[in-house]
C-alpha positions as CSV (number, residue, x, y, z in Angstrom):
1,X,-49.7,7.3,23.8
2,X,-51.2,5.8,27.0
3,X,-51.8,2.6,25.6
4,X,-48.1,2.2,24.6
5,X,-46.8,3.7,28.0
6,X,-48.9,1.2,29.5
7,X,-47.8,-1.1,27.3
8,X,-44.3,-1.0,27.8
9,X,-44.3,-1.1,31.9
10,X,-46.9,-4.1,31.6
11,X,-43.8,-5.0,29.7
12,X,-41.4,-4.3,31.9
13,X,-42.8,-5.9,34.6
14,X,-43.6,-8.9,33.0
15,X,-39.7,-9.2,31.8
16,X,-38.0,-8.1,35.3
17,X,-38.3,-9.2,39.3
18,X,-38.6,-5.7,40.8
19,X,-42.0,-4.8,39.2
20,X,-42.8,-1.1,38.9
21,X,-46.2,0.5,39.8
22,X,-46.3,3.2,38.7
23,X,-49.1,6.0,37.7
24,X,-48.6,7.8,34.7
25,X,-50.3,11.3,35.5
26,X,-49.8,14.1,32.8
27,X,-46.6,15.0,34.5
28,X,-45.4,12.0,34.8
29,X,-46.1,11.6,30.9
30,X,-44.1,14.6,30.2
31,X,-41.4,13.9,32.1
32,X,-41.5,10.6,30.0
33,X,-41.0,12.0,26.9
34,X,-38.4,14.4,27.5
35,X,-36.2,11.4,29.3
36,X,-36.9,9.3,26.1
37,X,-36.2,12.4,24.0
38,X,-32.7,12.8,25.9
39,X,-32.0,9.1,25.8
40,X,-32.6,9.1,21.8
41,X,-29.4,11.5,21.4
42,X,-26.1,10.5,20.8
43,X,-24.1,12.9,23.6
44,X,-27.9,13.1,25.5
45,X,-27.3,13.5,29.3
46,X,-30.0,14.6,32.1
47,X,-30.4,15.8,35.7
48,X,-33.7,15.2,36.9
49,X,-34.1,17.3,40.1
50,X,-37.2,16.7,42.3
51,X,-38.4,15.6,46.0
52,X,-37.2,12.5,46.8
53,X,-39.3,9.6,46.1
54,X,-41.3,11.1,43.2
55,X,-40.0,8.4,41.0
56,X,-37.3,10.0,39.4
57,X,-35.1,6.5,38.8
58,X,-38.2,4.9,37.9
59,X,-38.9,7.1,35.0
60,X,-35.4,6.9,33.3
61,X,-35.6,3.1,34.0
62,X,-39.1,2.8,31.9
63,X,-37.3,5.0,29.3
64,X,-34.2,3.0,29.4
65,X,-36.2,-0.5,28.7
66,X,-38.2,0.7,26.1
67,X,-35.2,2.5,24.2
68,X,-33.9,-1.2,24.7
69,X,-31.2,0.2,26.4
70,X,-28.8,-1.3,29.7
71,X,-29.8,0.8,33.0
72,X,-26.9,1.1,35.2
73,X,-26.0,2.4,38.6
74,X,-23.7,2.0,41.2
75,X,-23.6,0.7,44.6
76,X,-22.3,2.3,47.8
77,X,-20.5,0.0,50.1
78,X,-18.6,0.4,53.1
79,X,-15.3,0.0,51.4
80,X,-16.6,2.1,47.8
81,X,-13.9,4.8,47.2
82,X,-13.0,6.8,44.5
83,X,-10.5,4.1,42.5
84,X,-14.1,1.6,42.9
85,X,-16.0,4.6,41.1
86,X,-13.9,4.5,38.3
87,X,-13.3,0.6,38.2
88,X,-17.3,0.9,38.0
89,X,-17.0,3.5,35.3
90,X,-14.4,2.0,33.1
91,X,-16.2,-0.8,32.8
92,X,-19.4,1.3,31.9
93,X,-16.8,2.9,29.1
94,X,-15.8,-0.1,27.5
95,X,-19.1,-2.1,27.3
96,X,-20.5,1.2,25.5
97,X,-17.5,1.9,23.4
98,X,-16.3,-1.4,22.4
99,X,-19.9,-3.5,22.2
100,X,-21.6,-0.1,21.5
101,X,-24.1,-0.6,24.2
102,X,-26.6,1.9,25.1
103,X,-26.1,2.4,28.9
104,X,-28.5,4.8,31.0
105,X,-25.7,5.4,33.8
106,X,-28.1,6.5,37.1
107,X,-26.4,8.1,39.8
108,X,-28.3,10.1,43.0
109,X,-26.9,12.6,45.4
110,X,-26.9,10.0,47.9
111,X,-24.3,7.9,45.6
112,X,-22.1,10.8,45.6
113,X,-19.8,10.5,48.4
114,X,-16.6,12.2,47.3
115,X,-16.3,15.6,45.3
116,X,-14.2,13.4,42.9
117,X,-17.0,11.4,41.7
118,X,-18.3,15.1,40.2
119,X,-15.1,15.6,38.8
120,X,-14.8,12.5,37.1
121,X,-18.2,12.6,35.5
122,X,-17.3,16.0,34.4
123,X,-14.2,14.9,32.6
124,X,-16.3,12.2,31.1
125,X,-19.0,14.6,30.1
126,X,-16.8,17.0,28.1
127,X,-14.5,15.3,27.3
128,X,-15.4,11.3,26.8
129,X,-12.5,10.7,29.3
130,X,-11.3,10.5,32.5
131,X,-7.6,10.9,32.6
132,X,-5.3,8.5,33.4
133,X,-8.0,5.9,33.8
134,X,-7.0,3.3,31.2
135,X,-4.2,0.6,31.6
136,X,-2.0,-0.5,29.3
137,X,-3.9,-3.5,29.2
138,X,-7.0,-2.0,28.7
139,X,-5.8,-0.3,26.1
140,X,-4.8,-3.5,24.3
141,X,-8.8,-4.5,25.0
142,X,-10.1,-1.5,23.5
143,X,-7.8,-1.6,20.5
144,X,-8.6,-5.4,19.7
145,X,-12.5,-4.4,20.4
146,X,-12.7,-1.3,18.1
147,X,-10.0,-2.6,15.1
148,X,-13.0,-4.2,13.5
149,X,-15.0,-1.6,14.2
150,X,-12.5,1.2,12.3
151,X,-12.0,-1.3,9.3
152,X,-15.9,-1.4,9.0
153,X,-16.3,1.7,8.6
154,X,-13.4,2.3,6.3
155,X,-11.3,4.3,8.6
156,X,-7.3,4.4,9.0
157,X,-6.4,1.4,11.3
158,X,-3.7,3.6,13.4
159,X,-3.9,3.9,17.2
160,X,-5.1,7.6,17.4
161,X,-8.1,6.8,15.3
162,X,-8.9,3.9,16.9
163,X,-8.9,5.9,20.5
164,X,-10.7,8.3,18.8
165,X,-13.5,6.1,17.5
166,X,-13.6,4.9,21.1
167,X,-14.4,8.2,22.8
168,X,-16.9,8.8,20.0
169,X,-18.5,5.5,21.2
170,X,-18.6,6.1,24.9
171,X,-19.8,9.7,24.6
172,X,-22.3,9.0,22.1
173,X,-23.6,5.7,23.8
174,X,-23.1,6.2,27.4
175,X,-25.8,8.4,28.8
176,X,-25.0,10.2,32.8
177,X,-28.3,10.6,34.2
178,X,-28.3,12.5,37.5
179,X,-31.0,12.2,40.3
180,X,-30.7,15.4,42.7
């Protein structure tokens, strides 16, 4: 197990700029698998709680790479607000439901500046939603997106099974991954 651990951040680091150095201690190794295990799950979600910089992010983004998963998060700015957190997050919705990308979505306490960002994530979490967030014309995206999809698999081509296949997508592809 080493020797593919190692193996896949000599990987990592030979594929990406910001190289990671990290030491996989027994811990660390455990805390490994259980991300991996997590990420393997359709509906899999985590909160990793811990001091900060005990490589937390650093984990879930070596579990993300070799799942061959996208790792996302998002960035504060001065002028991030709750309508840019779910700009940020519909776009994480539709890349997972329509493309059916795998998407390790990484967000810290630090990242959380309104009590609406909670809220929002749990909406998505139970739910596969958050409400009122689409547009008509992303609906029209998402229908054109997961049409194919829905005849693929042989189901009714109606507008209520295609949302439905969508939240399927996003819930079962879209992972929230909390650093506290």
């Amino acid at each position: 197990m080493m020797k593919v651990l190692y193996g896949s951040l000599d990987e990592y680091n030979m594929s990406n700029t910001n190289k990671m150095n990290l030491v996989l201690f027994e811990d660390a190794i455990e805390h490994i698998l259980r991300i991996a295990r997590v990420l393997k799950q359709p509906r899999g979600h985590i909160m990793l709680i811990g001091v900060g910089g005990s490589g937390k992010q650093s984990l879930i983004r070596l579990c993300t790479f070799m799942r061959g998963m996208e790792y996302k998060t998002i960035e504060i700015t001065k002028n991030f607000n709750t309508d840019a957190f779910k700009e940020v997050v519909k776009g994480y919705m539709k890349e997972s439901g329509i493309a059916g990308t795998g998407i390790s979505f990484v967000m810290t306490d630090t990242q959380i500046i309104s009590e609406s960002f909670i809220e929002n994530l749990n909406n998505l979490l139970n739910t596969g939603e958050i409400p009122n967030l689409m547009l008509p014309e992303d609906a029209d995206e998402i229908t054109n997106g997961v049409r194919p999809i829905c005849v693929q698999k042989k189901i009714v081509d109606s507008l209520d099974n295609i949302a439905s296949l969508f939240t399927t997508r996003v819930r079962e592809n879209l992972h929230i991954c909390l650093c506290m």
